[in-house]
C-alpha positions as CSV (number, residue, x, y, z in Angstrom):
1,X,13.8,-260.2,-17.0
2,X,12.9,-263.7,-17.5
3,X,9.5,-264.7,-16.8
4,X,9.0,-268.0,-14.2
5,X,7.0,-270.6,-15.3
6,X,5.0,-272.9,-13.0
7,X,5.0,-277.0,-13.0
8,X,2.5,-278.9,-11.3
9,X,3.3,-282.5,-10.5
10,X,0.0,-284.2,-10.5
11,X,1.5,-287.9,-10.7
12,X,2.1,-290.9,-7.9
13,X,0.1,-293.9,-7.9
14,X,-2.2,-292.5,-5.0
15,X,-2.2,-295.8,-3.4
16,X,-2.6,-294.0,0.5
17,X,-6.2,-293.4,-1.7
18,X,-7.0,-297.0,-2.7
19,X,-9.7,-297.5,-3.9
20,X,-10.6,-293.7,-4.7
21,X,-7.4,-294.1,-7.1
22,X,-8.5,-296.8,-9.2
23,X,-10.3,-294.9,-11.2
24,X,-9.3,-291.5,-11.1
25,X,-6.1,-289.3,-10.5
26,X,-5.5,-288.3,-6.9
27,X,-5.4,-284.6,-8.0
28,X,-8.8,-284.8,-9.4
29,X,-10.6,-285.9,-6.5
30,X,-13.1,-283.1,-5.2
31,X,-11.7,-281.2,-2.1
32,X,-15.1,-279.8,-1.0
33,X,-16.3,-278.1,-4.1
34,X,-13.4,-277.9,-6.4
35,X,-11.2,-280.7,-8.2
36,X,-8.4,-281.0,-6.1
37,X,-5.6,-279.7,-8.8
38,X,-7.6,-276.1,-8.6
39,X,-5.8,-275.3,-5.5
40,X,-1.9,-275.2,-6.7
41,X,-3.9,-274.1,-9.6
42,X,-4.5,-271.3,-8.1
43,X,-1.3,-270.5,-6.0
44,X,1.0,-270.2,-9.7
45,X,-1.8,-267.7,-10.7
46,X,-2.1,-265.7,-8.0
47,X,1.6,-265.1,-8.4
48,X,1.2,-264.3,-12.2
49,X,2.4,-267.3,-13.6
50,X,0.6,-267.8,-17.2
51,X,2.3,-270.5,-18.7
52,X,2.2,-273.9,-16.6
53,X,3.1,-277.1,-17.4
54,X,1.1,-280.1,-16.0
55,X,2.6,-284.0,-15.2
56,X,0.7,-286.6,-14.7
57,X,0.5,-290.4,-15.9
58,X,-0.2,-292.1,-18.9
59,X,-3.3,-292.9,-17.8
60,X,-4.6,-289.3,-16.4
61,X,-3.0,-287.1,-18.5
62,X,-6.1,-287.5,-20.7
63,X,-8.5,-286.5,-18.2
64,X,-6.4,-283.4,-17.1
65,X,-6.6,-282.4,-20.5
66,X,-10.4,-282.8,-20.7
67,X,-10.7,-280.9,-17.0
68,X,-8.1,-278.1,-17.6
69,X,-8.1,-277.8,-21.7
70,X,-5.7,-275.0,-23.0
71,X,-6.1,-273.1,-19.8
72,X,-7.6,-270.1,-22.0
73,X,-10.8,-269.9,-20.0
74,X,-9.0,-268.5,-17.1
75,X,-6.6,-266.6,-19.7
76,X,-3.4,-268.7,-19.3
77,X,-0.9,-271.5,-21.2
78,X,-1.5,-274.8,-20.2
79,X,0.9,-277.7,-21.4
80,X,1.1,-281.0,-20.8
81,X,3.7,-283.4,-20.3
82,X,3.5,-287.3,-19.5
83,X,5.4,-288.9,-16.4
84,X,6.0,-292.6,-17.6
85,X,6.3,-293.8,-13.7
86,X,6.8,-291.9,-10.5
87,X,10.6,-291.4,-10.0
88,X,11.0,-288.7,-7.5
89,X,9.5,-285.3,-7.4
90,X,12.9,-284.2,-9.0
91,X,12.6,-286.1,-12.2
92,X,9.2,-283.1,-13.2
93,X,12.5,-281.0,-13.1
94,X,13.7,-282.4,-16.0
95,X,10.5,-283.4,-17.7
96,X,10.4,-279.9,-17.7
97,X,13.3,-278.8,-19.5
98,X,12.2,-277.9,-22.9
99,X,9.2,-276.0,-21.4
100,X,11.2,-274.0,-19.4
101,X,13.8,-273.4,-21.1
102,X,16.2,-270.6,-19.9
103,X,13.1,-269.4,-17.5
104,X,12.9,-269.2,-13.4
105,X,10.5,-271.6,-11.9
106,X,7.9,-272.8,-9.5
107,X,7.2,-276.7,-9.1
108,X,4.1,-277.6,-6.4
109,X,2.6,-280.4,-5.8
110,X,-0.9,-281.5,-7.0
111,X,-1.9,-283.1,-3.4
112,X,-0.8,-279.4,-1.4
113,X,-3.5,-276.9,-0.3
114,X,-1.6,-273.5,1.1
115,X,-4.3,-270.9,2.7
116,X,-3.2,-267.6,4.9
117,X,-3.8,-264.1,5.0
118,X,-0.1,-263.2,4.5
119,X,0.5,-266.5,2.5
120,X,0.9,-264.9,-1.1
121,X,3.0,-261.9,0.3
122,X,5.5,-264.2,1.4
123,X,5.1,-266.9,-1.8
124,X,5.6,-263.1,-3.8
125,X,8.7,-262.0,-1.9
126,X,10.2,-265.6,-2.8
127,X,8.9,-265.4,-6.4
128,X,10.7,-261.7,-6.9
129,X,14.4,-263.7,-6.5
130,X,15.2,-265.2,-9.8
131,X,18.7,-266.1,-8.8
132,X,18.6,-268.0,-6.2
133,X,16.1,-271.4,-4.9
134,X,13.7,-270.6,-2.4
135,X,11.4,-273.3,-0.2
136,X,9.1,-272.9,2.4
137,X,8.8,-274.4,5.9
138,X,6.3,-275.7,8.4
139,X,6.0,-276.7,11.5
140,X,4.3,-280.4,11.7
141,X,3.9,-283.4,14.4
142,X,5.6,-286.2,12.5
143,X,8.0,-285.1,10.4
144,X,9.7,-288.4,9.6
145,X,6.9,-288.6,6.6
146,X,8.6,-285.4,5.1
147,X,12.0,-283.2,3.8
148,X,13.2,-281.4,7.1
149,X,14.8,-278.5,7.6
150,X,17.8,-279.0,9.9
151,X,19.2,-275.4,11.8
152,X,22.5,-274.5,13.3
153,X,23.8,-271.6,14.7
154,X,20.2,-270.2,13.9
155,X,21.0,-270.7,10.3
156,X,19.7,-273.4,7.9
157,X,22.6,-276.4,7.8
158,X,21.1,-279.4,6.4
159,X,18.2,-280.8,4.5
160,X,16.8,-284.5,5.0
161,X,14.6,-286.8,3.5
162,X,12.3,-288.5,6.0
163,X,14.6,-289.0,8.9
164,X,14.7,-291.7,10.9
165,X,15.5,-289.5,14.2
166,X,14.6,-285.9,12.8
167,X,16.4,-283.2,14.7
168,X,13.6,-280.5,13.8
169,X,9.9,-280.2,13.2
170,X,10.4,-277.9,10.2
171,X,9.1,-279.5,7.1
172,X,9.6,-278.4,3.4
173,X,6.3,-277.7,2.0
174,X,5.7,-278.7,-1.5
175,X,6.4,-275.6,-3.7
176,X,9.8,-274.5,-4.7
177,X,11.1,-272.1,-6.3
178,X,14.1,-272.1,-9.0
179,X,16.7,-270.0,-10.8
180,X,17.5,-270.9,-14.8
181,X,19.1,-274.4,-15.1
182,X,17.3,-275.9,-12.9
183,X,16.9,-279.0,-14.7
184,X,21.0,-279.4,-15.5
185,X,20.8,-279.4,-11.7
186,X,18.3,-282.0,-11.4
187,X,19.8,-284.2,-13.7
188,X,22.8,-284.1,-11.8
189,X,21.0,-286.4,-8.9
190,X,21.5,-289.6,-8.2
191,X,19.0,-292.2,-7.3
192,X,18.5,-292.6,-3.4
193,X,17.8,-295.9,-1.5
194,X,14.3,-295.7,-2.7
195,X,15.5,-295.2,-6.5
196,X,14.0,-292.1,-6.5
197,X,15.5,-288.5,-7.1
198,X,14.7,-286.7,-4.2
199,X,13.9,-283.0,-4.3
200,X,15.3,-283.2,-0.6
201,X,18.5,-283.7,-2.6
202,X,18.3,-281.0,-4.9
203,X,17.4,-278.4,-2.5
204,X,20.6,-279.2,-0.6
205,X,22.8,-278.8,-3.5
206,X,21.2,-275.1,-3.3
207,X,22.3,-275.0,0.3
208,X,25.7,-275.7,-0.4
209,X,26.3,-273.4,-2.7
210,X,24.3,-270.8,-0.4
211,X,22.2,-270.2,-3.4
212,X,18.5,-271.1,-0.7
213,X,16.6,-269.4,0.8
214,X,14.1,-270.4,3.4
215,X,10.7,-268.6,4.2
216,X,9.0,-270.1,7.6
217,X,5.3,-270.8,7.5
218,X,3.9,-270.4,11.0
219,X,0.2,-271.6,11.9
220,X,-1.5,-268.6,10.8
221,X,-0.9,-270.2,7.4
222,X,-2.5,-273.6,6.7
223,X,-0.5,-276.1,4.5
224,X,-2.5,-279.8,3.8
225,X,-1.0,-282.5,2.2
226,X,-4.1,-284.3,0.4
227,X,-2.3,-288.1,0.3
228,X,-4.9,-289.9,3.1
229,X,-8.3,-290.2,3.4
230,X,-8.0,-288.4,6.8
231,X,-6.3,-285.4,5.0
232,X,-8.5,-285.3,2.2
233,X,-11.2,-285.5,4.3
234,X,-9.8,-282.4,6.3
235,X,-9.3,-280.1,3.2
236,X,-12.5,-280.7,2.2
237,X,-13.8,-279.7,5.9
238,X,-10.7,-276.6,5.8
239,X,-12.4,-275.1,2.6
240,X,-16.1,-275.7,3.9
241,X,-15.3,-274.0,6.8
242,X,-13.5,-271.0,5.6
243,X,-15.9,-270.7,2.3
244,X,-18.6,-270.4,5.0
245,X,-17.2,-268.4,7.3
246,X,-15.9,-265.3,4.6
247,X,-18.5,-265.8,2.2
248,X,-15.5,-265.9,-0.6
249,X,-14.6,-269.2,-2.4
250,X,-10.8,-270.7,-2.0
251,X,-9.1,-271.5,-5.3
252,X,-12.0,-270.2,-7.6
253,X,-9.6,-269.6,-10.6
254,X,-12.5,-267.5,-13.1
255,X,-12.0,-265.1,-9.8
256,X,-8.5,-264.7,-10.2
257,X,-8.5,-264.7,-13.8
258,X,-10.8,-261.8,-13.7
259,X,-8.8,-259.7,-10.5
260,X,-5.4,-260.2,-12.7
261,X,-7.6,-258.9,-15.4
262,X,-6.9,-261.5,-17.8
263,X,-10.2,-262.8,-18.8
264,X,-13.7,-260.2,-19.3
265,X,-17.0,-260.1,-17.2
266,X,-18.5,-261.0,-21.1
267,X,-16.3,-264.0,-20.3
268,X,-17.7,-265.3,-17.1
269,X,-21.3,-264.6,-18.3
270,X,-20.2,-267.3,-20.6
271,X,-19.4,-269.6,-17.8
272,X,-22.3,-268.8,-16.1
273,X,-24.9,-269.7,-18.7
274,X,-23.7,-273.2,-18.2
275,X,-23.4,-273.4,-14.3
276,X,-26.0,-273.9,-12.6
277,X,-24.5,-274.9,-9.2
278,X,-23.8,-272.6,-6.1
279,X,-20.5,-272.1,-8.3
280,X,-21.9,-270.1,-11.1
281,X,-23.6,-268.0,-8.4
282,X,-20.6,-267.3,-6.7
283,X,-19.2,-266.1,-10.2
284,X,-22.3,-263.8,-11.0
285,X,-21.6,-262.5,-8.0
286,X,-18.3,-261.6,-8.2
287,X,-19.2,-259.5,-11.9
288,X,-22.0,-257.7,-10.1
């Protein structure tokens, strides 16, 4: 069985985040105690994924390099690929095509926090179905800022980018899951109005050919998209809060490096000889 591989598009121009963005990559602002890209980070290896391909910018591919390096410290395959200018989430799709080659895959976005109990379960049960595309829903207030999923007959009909008059609250979250060929699929797409290839687009095709399927969030799950300074501001509060509250750290990938038991308690030591925030203490406790 092919392995999936996991993409994480960490590009955009982050302008919603002028002038945070001026300097630095959206996905590397802190949410709470963490750079931001830890938390999809964390989602692709919490599902096993190993070898992941990052896209970013010209500009911040460097510094994901310098944050992330080879991804060996947490035991997995980190590669990198450079976005020349944002042109749809679709276009990582094809970015991606020599890295995944004839492989499944998962694309999320750099900005998205997911949190739930049952949250994994249900990202597993979608990660299990290598044939077929799979996205995830949730239910939001304004969902003419997002992809929606549009029902009929208590089945999913129709999938559309930002609309105008949306017919349903049910937006696609940002991770998605793909069959082999993914990127002939995506290459397929033409540009929309905003000359970008929408993944709204792509996932449609899927529905057509009844090759989707669709796994509802509900709000026992959390799902934060980390584009404003209001949302950003919330994750960071969201992690505080639930960090505090369970005593266990969201995202902390030495954590589940070491559960999936692909990097040693000699190897943590390591990382704790050099931390000396609350971080390393969290760590030294999870090895004793």
């Amino acid at each position: 069985m092919s392995k999936r591989k996991g993409i994480i598009l960490a590009g955009g121009l982050g302008s919603r985040l002028h002038p945070l963005t001026d300097v630095s990559s959206k996905q590397l602002l802190p949410v709470y105690d963490k750079p931001m890209i830890y938390y999809p980070l964390s989602i692709l290896m919490q599902l096993g994924m190993k070898d992941i391909l990052i896209i970013s910018s010209p500009e911040d591919l460097p510094r994901f390099k310098s944050l992330l390096g080879s991804g060996t410290k947490w035991g997995i395959n980190l590669s990198f690929k450079m976005q020349k200018k944002p042109n749809g989430i679709a276009e990582a799709l094809i970015l991606g095509k020599n890295f995944l080659k004839e492989n499944p895959s998962c694309l999320i976005l750099g900005d998205n926090l997911f949190f739930g109990e049952k949250l994994i379960s249900k990202l597993k049960i979608a990660n299990r179905d290598i044939l077929n595309a799979s996205v995830l829903t949730y239910p939001v207030n304004d969902p003419g800022r997002y992809g929606i999923l549009e029902k009929k007959n208590n089945k999913p009909y129709k999938i559309i980018e930002k609309p105008s008059k949306p017919k349903s609250n049910k937006a696609i979250t940002g991770i998605y899951f793909y069959p082999k060929n993914v990127s002939l699929e995506a290459k397929k797409l033409k540009p929309s109005k905003r000359r970008e290839l929408e993944i709204s687009d792509l996932n449609q095709t899927y529905l057509l050919k009844e090759k989707l399927s669709v796994t509802e969030l509900d709000k026992k799950s959390t799902w934060l998209d980390c584009g404003t300074f209001e949302s950003l501001l919330n994750a960071s509060n969201f992690v505080s809060k639930i960090q505090n509250k369970q005593n266990k750290k969201v995202a902390c990938l030495e954590e589940i490096a070491y559960k999936n038991n692909w990097i040693s308690k000699k190897h943590i030591k390591a990382i704790i000889k050099v931390s000396t925030s609350s971080y390393g203490n969290y760590l030294n406790k999870i090895i004793n």
